[in-house]
N, C-alpha and C positions, 0 to 999 in steps of 0.2 A: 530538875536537872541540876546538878552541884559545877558550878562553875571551875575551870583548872586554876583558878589564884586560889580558890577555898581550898583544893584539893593538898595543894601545894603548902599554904597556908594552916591546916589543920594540925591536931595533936600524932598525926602517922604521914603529913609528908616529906618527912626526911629520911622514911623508910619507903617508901613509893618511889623516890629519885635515886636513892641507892641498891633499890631494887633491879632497878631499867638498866643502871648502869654496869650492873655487875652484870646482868642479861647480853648487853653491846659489848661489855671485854671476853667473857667468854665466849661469845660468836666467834669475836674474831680471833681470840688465841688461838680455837678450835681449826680456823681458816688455816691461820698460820703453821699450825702441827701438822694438819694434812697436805699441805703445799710441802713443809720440810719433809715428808716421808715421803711423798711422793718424789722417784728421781724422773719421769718423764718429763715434770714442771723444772726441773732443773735447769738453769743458763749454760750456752756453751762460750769461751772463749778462745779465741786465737793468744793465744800462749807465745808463739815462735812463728816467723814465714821469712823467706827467703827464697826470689823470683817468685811470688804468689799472688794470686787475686781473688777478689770477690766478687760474686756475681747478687747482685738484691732480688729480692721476690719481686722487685719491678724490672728485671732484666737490667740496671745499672752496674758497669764494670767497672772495679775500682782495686788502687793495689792495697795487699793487706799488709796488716798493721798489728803487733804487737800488742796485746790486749784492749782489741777489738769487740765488741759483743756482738754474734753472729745471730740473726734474727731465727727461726722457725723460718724455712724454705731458704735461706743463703744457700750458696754453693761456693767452696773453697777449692780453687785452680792450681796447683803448680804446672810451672815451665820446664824446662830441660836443667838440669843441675839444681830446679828447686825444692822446698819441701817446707811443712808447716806443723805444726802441733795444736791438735783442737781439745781442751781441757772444760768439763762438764763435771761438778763435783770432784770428786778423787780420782778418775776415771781419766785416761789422756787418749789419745788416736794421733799416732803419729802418720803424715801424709808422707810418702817417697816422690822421687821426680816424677811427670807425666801423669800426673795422680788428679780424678774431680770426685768432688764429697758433697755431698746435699745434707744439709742438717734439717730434722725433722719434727723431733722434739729429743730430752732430754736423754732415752733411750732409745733413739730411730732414729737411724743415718741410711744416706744411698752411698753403694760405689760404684759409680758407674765406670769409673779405667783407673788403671794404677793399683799402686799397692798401697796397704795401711797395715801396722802396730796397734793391734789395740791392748792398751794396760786399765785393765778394770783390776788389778790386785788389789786397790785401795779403793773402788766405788764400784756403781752398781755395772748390772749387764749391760750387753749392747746388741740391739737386732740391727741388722744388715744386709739389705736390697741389694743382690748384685743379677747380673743378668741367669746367671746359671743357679739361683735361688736365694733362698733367705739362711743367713748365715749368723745363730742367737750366740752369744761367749757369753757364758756365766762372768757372775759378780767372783772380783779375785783369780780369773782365767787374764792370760795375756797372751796373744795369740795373732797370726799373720794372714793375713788375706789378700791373694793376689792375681791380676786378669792377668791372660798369658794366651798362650793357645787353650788350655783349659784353665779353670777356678781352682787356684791352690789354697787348701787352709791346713794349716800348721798350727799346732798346739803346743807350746813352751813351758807353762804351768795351767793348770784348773783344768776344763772342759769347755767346747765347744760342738756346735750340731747343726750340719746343712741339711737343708730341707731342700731337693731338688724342683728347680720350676716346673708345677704342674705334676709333682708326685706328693703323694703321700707319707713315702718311703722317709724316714731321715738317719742322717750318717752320723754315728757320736763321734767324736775323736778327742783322747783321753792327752793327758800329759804326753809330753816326747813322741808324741806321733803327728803323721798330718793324712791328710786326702784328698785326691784329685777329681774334680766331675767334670768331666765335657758338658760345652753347652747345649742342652734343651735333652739330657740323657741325667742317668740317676747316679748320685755318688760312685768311684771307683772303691776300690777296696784300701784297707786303709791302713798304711806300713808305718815303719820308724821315721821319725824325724829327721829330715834332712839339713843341716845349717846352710847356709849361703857366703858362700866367701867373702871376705873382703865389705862384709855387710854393716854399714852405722849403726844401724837399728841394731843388730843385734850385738854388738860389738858394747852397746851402752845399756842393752837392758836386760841380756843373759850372757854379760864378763865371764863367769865361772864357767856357765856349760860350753862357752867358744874357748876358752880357755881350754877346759878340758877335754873337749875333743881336737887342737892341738900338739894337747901331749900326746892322745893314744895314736894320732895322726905320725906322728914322730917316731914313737915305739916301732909302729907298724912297718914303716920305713925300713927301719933299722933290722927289724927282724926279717924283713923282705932280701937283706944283700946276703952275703957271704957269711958274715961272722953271726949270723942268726941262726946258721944252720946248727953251728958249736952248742948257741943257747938251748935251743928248741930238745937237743940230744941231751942234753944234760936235764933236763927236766924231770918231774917225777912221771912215774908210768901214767899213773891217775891225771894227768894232765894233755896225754898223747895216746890217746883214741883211736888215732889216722898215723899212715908213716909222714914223716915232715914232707912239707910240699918240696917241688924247685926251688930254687934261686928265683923271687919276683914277688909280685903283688899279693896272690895268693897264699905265701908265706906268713907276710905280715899278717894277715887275715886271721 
């Protein structure tokens, strides 16, 4: 039996030791590439909160904090006027007031009430436990999801797709659209995009398209009074398909 000092010791053990140890680096760089590819291994953090708390996988309540690292099974609270930003690689989730969030892993969250922003434009997807189904947003989709009397999801940019609880069935919804499902029933059908007035979230994260609806807001207005009727009449035939409407909404329309 060759003793390990002979082995060691011999005219090949310094290729025996350099052998093991290039064995031990590339294990673990290997470790390390597949942790980085992997985004459900990814950490979350609280980014931003304001009137917000945290709840620990030991049921401990505590207020949150500013670049916080949120365990697998935390839950993030806001109060009345609160809100929070949960930040996972490139990927953010912004919480609105009244809002709880259960983090899960790096791509699995719960929403159990409230509303959330999610911006995956710059990191990976996100699945999403809500009561009326599981709600996936592609990587690069930024999109809103929100409890009400039914489950609203709203599509800004990319895609997303609810899978109603207990169907089969799933609901795509593309850019600038959204869709409604009542709870423990199957997605509604699924129209244009509605903005929401007066909205933060969206005010900071699609400027241009609130912006731009706005102005045709504006237009519309305006084409809706009196002096619309002048425009509308002047216009090419190719454009006046219908006689002008009344004076009123339908004008602007």
């Amino acid at each position: 039996m060759t003793d390990k000092a002979d082995l060691l010791q011999g005219p090949h053990g310094w290729k025996v030791v350099l052998a093991g140890g290039l064995a031990v680096l590339s294990a673990a760089a290997a470790t390390l590439a597949i942790r980085a590819t992997d985004p459900a291994s990814a950490d979350t953090y609280l980014t931003g909160a304001h009137n917000a708390a945290v709840r620990t996988v030991d049921g401990d309540l505590h207020t949150a904090a500013a670049g916080e690292r949120l365990a697998r099974g935390a839950t993030v609270l806001t109060g009345v006027g609160g809100s929070a930003q949960l930040a996972t690689g490139g990927r953010t989730v912004y919480l609105g007031a009244g809002s709880t969030v259960r983090v899960l892993d790096g791509v699995h969250q719960q929403l159990q009430r409230g509303l959330i922003m999610v911006d995956s434009r710059e990191g990976a997807r996100l699945d999403l436990d809500t009561l009326a189904g599981k709600v996936a947003t592609a990587a690069g989709a930024l999109a809103r999801v929100e409890t009400a009397a039914q489950l609203r999801l709203a599509v800004y940019d990319g895609s997303a797709a609810l899978t109603a609880a207990g169907r089969s069935a799933t609901a795509t919804v593309d850019r600038l659209h959204q869709v409604l499902t009542p709870y423990g029933q199957v997605a509604g059908r699924t129209t244009v995009l509605a903005l929401t007035p007066d909205d933060p979230w969206e005010a900071r994260l699609v400027a241009d398209l609130v912006a731009a609806d706005q102005d045709l807001t504006h237009l519309a207005d305006s084409l809706g009074g009196s002096d619309g009727a002048a425009l509308l009449t002047a216009a090419p035939a190719a454009l006046r398909t219908l006689p002008t409407p009344p004076v009123g909404p339908a004008r602007g329309e």
